[in-house]
Biotite code that builds the C-alpha atoms (Angstrom):
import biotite.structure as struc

atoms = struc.array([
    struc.Atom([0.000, 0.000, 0.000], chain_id="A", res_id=1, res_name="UNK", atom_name="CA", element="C"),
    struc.Atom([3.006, 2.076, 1.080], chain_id="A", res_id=2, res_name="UNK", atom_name="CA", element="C"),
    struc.Atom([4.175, 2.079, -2.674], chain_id="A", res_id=3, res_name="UNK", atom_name="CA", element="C"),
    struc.Atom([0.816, 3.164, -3.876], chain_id="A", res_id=4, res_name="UNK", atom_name="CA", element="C"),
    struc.Atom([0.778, 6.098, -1.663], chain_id="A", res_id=5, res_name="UNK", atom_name="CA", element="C"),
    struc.Atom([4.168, 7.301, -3.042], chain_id="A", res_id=6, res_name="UNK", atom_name="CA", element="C"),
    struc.Atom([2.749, 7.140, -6.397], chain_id="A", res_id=7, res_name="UNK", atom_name="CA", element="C"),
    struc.Atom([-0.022, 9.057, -5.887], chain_id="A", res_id=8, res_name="UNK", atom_name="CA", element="C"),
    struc.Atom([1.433, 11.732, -3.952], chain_id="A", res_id=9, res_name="UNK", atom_name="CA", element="C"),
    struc.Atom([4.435, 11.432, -7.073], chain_id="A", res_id=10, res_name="UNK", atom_name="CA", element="C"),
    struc.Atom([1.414, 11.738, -9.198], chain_id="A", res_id=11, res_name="UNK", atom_name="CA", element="C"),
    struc.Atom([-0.028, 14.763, -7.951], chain_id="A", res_id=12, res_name="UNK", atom_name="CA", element="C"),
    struc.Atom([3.193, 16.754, -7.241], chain_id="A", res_id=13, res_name="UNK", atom_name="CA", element="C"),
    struc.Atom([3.835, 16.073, -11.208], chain_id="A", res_id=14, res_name="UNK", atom_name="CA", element="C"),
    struc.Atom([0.063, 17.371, -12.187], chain_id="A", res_id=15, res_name="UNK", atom_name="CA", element="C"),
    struc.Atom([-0.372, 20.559, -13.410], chain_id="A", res_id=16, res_name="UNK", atom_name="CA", element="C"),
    struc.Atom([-2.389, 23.252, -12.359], chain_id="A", res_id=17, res_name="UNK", atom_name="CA", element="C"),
    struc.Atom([-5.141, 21.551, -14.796], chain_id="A", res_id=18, res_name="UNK", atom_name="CA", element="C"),
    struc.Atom([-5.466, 18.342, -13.263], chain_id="A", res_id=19, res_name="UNK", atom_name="CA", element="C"),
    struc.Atom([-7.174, 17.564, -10.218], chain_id="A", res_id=20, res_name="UNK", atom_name="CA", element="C"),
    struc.Atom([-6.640, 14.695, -7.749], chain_id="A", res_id=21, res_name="UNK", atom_name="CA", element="C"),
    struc.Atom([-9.742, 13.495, -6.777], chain_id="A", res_id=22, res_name="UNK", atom_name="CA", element="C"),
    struc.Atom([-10.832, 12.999, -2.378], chain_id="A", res_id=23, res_name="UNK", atom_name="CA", element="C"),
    struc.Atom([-10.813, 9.381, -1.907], chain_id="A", res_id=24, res_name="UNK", atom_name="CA", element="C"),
    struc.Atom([-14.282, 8.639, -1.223], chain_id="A", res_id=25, res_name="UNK", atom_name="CA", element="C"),
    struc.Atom([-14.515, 10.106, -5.222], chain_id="A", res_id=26, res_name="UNK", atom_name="CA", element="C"),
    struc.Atom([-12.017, 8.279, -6.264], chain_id="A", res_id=27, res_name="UNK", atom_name="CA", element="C"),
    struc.Atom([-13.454, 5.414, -4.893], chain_id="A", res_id=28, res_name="UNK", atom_name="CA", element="C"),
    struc.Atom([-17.073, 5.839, -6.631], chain_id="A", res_id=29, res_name="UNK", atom_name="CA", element="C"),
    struc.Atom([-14.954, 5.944, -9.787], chain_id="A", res_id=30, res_name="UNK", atom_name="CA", element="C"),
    struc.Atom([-12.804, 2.732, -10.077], chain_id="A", res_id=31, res_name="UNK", atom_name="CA", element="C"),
    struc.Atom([-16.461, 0.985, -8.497], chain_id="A", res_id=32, res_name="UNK", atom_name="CA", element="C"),
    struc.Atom([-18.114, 2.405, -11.320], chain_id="A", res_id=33, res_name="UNK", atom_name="CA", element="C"),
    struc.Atom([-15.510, 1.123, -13.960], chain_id="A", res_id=34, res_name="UNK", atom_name="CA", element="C"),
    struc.Atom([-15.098, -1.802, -11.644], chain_id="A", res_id=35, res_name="UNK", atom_name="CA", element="C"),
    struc.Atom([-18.566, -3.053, -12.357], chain_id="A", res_id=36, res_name="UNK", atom_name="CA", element="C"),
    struc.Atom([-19.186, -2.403, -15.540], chain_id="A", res_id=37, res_name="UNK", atom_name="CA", element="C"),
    struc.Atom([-15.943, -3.645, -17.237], chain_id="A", res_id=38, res_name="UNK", atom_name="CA", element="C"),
    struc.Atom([-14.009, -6.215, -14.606], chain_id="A", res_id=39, res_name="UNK", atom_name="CA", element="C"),
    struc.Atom([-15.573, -9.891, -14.417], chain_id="A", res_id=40, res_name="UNK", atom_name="CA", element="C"),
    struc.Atom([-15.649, -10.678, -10.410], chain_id="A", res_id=41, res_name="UNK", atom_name="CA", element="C"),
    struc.Atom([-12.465, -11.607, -8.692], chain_id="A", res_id=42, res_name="UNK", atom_name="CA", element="C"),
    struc.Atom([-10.521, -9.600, -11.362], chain_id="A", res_id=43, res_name="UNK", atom_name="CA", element="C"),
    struc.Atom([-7.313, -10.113, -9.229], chain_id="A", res_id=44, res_name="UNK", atom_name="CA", element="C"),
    struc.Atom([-4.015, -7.885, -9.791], chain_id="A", res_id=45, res_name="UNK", atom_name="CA", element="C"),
    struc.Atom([-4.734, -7.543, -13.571], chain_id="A", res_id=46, res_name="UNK", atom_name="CA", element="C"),
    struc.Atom([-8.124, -6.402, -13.967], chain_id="A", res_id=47, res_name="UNK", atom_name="CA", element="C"),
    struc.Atom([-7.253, -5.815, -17.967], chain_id="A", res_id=48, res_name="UNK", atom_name="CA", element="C"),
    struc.Atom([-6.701, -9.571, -17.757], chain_id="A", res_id=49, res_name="UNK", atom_name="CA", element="C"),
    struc.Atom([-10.637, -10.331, -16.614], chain_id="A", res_id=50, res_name="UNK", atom_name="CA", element="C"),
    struc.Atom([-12.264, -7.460, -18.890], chain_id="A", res_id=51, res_name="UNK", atom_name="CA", element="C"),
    struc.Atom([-16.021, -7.745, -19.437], chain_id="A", res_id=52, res_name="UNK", atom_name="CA", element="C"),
    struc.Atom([-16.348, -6.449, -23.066], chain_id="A", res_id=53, res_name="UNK", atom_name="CA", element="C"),
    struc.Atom([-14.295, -6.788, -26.282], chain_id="A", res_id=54, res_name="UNK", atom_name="CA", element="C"),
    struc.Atom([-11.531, -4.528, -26.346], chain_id="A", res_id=55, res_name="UNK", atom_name="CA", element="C"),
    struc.Atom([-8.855, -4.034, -28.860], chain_id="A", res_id=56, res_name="UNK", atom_name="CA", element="C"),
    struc.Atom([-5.902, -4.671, -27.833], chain_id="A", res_id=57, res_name="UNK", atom_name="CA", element="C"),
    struc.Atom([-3.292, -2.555, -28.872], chain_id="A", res_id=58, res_name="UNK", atom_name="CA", element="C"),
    struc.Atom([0.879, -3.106, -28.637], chain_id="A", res_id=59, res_name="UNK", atom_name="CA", element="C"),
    struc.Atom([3.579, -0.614, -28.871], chain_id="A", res_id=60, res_name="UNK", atom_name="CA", element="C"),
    struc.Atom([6.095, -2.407, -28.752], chain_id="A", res_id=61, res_name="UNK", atom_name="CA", element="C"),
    struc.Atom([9.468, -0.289, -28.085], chain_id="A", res_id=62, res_name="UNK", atom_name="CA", element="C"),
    struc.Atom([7.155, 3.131, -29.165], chain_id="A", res_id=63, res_name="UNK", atom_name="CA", element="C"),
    struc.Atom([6.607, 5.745, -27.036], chain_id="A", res_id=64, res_name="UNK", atom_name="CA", element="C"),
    struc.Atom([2.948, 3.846, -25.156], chain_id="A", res_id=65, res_name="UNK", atom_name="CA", element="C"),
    struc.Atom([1.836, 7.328, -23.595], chain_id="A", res_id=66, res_name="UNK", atom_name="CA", element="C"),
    struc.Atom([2.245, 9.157, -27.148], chain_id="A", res_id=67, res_name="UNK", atom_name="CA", element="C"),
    struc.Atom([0.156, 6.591, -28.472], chain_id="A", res_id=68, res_name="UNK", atom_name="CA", element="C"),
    struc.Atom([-2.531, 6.965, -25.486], chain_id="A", res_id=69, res_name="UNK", atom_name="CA", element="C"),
    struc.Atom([-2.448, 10.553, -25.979], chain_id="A", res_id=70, res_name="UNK", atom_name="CA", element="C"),
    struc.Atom([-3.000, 10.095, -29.268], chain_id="A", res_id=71, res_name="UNK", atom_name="CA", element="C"),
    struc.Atom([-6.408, 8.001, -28.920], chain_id="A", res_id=72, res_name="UNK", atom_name="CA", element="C"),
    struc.Atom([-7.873, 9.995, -26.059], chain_id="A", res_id=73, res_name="UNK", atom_name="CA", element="C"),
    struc.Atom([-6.937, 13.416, -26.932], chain_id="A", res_id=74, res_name="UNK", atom_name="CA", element="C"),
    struc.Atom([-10.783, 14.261, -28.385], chain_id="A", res_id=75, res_name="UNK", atom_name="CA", element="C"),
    struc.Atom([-12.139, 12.736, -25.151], chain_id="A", res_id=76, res_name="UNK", atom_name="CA", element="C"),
    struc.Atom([-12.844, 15.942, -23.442], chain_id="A", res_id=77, res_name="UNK", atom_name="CA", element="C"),
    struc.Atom([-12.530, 15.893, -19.958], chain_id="A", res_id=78, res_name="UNK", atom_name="CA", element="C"),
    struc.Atom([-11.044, 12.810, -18.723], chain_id="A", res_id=79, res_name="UNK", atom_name="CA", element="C"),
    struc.Atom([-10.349, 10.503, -15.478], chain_id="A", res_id=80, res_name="UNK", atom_name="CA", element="C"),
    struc.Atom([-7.345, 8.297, -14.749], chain_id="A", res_id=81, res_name="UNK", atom_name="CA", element="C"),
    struc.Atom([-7.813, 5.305, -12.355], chain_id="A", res_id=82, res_name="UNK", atom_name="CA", element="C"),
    struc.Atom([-4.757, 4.174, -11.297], chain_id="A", res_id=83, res_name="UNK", atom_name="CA", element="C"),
    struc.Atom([-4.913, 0.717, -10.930], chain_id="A", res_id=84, res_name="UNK", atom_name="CA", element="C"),
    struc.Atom([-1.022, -0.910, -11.030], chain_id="A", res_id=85, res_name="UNK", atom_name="CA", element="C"),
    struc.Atom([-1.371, -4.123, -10.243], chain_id="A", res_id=86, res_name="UNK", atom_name="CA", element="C"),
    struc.Atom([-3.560, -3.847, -7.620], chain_id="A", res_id=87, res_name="UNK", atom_name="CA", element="C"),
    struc.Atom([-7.114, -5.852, -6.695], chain_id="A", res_id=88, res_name="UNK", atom_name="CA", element="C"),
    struc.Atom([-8.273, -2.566, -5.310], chain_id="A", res_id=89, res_name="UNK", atom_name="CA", element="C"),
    struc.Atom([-7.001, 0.409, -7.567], chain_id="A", res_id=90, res_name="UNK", atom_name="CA", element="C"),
    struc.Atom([-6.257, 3.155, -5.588], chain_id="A", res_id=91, res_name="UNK", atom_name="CA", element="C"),
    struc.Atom([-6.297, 7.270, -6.821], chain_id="A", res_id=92, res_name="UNK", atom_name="CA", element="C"),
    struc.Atom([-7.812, 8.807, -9.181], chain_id="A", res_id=93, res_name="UNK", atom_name="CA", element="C"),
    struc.Atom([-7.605, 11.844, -11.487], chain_id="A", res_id=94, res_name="UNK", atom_name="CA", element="C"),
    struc.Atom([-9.421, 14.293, -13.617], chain_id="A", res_id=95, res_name="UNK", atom_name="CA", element="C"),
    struc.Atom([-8.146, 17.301, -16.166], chain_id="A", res_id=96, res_name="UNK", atom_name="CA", element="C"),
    struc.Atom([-7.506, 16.796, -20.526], chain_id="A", res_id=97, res_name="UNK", atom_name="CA", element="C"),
    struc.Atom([-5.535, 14.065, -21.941], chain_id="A", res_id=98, res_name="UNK", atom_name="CA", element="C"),
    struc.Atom([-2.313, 15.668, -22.203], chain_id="A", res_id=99, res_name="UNK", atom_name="CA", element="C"),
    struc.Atom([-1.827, 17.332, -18.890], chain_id="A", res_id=100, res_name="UNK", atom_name="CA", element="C"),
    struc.Atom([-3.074, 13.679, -17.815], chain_id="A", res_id=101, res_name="UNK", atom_name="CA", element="C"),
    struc.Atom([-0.482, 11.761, -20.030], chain_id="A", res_id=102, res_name="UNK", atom_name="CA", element="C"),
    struc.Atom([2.459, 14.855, -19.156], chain_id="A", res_id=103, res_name="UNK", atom_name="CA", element="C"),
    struc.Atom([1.489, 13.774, -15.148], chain_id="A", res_id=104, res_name="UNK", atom_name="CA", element="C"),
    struc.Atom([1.993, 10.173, -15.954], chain_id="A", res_id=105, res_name="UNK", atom_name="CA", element="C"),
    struc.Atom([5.292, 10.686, -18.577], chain_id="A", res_id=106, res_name="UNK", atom_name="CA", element="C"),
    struc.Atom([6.408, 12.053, -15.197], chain_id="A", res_id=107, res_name="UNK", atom_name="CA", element="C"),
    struc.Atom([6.729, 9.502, -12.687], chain_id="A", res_id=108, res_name="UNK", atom_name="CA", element="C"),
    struc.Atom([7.215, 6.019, -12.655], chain_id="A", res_id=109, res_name="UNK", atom_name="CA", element="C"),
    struc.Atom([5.977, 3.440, -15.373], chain_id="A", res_id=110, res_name="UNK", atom_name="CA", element="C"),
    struc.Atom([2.477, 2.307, -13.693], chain_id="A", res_id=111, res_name="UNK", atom_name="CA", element="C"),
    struc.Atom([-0.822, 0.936, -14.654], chain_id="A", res_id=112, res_name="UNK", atom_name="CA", element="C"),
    struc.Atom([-4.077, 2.918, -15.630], chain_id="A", res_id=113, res_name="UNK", atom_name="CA", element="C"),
    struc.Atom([-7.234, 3.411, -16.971], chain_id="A", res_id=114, res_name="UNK", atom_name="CA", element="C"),
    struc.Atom([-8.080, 6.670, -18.452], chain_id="A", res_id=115, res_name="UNK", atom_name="CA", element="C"),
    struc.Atom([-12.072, 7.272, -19.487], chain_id="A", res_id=116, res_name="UNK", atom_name="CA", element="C"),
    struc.Atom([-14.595, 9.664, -20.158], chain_id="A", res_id=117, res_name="UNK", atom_name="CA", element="C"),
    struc.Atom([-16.529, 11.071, -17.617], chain_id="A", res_id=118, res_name="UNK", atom_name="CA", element="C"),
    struc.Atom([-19.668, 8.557, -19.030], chain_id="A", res_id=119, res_name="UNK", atom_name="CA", element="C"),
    struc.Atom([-17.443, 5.467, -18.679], chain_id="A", res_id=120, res_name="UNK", atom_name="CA", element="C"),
    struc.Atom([-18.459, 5.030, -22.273], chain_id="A", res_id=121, res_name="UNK", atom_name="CA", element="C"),
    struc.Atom([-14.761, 5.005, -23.713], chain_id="A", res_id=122, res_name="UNK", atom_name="CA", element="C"),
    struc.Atom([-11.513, 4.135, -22.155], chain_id="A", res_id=123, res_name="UNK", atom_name="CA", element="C"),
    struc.Atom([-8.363, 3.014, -22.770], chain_id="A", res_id=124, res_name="UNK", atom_name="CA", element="C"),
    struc.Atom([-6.221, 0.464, -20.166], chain_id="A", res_id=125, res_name="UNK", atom_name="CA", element="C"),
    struc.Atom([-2.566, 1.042, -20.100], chain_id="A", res_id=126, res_name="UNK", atom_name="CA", element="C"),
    struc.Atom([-0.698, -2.385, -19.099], chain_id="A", res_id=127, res_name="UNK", atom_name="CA", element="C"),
    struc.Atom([3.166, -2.670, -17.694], chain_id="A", res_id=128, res_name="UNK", atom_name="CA", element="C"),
    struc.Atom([2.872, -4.983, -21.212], chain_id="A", res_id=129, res_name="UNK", atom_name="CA", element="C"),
    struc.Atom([3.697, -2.106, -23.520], chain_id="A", res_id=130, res_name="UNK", atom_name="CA", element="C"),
    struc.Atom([0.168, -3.010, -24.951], chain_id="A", res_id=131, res_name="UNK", atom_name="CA", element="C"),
    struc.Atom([-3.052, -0.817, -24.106], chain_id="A", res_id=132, res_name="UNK", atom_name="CA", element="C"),
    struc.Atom([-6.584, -1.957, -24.677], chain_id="A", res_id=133, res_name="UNK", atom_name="CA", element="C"),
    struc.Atom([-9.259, 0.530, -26.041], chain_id="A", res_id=134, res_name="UNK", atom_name="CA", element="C"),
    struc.Atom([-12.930, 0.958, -25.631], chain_id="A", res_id=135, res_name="UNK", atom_name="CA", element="C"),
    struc.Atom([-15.816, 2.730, -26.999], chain_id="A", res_id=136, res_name="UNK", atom_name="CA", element="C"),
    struc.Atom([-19.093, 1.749, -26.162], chain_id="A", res_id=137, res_name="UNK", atom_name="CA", element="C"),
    struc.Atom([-20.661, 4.131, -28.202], chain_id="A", res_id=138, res_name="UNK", atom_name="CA", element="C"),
    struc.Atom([-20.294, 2.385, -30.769], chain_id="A", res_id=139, res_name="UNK", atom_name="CA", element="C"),
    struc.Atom([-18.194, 4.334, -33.318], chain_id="A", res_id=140, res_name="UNK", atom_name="CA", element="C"),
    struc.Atom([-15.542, 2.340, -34.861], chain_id="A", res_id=141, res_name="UNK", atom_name="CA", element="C"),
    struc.Atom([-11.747, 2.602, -32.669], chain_id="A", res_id=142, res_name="UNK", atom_name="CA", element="C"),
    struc.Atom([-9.320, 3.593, -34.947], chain_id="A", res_id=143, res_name="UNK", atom_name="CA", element="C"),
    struc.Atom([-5.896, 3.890, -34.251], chain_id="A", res_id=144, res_name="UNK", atom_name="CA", element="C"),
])
């Protein structure tokens, strides 16, 4: 839990004056919310591992993973990243645009997330796998 802590409090000292870290009881609602619409039960360590709906998965390989997150979320609007890493119960949460979000992140240590729209209708789930999955439940076609 310790290590979690540091990241989040890494996390917000790297945010901009444009992001927001969200109280915990907030942050909370949010990775429920994503929690049970998108993870199966039990989702364990790797929730992206146990996800509910199709998602395309999406690897980077050696390329620069947050460029290519930025570059499928940046239309989003207003935005919030869970920050799950590896954990059964994600921890933190933040809300401002996708590229003070991905600058924060491009900060600090390599970690897990989900960033999503404030309707939980489209995300995208960054792995320690240099792969990220993407989802739009709107129904518009993902391209990337």
């Amino acid at each position: 839990m310790s290590d979690r802590v540091d990241l989040l409090d890494d996390l917000e000292r790297a945010a901009g004056d444009d992001v927001v870290r969200l109280p915990g009881s907030l942050a909370d609602w949010w990775i429920t919310s994503f929690r049970d619409l998108y993870v199966a039960a039990n989702g364990g360590r790797w929730w992206w591992r146990t996800l509910r709906v199709p998602a395309a998965r999406i690897h980077y390989g050696d390329e620069d993973g947050l460029a290519r997150v930025l570059e499928t979320v940046r239309e989003w609007g207003v935005l919030v990243l869970l920050v799950t890493d590896e954990a059964q119960t994600p921890t933190g949460a933040f809300l401002g645009f996708a590229p003070e979000l991905v600058e924060m992140a491009r900060n600090v240590r390599n970690f897990e997330f989900v960033v999503m729209t404030t309707d939980c209708e489209r995300w995208v789930f960054d792995t320690h796998d240099n792969a990220f999955f993407v989802f739009d439940g709107t129904g518009r076609r993902v391209d990337i």
